[in-house]
Kinemage of the C-alpha trace (Angstrom):
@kinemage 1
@onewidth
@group {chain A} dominant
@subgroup {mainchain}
@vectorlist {calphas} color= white
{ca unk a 1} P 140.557 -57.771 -63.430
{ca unk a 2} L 144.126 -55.942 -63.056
{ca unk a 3} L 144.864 -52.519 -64.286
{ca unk a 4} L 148.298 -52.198 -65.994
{ca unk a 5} L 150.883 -52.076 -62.875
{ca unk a 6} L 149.252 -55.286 -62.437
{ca unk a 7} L 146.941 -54.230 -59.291
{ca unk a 8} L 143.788 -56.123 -58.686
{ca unk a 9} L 140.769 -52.889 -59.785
{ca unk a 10} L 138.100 -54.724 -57.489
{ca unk a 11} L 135.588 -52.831 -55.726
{ca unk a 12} L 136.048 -52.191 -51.886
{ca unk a 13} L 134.324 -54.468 -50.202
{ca unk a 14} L 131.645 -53.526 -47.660
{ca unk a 15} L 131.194 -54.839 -44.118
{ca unk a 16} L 128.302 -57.117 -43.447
{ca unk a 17} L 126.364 -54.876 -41.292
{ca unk a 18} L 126.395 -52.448 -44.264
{ca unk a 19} L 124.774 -55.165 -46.534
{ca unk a 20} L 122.298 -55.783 -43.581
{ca unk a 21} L 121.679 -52.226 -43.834
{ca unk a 22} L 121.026 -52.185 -47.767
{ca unk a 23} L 118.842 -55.465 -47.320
{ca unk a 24} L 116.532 -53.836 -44.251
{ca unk a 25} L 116.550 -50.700 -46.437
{ca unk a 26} L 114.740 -52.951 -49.369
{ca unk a 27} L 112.383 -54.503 -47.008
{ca unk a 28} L 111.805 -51.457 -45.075
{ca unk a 29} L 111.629 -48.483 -47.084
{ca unk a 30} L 109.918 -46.333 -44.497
{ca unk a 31} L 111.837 -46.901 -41.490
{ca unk a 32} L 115.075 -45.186 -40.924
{ca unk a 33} L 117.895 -47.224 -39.194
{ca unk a 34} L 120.234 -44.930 -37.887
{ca unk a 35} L 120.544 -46.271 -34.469
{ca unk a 36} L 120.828 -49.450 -33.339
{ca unk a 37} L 117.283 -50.315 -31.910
{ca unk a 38} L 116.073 -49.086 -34.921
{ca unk a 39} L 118.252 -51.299 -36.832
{ca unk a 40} L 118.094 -54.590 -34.338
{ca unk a 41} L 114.059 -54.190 -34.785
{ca unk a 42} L 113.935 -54.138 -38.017
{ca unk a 43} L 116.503 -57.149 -38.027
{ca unk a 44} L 114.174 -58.867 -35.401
{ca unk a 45} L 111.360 -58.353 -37.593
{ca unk a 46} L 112.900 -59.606 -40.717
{ca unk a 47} L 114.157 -62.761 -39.156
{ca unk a 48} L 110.534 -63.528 -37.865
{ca unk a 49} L 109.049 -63.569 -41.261
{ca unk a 50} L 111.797 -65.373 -42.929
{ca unk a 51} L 111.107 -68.187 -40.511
{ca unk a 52} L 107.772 -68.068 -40.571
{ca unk a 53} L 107.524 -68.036 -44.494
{ca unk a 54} L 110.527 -71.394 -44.389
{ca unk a 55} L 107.819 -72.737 -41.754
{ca unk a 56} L 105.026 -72.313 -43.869
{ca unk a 57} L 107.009 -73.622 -47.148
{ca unk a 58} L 108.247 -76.790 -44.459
{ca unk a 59} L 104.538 -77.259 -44.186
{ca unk a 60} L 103.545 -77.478 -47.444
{ca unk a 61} L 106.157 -79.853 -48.789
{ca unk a 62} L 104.977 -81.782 -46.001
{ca unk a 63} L 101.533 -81.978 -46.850
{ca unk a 64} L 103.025 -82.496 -50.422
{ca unk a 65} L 105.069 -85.703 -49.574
{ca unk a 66} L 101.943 -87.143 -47.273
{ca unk a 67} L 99.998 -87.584 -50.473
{ca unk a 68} L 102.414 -89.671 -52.102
């Protein structure tokens, strides 16, 4: 969308570790990640899960397309 000197009116665009931040903040409400351990756990601890619950989903197609 332009405005009428014909600029582009988009929103600024955020950096990705701010949209890491927002994500984390979802996931972990309680935890506050204002420094960067904080931040890199709860990163760490996000990552495990993901891969555990794509493991777990890997799994279970598997078992899906063994009875077939």
């Amino acid at each position: 969308m332009k405005n009428e000197n014909n600029e582009s009116m988009k929103a600024p665009r955020k950096n990705a570790r701010e949209l890491i931040v927002a994500k984390l903040a979802k996931r972990f409400p309680d935890r506050a990640l204002d420094n960067d351990d904080d931040f890199f756990d709860a990163l760490a601890e996000y990552d495990s899960r993901l891969c555990e619950r794509y493991e777990r989903l890997c799994n279970d197609q598997n078992k899906l397309a063994s009875l077939f």
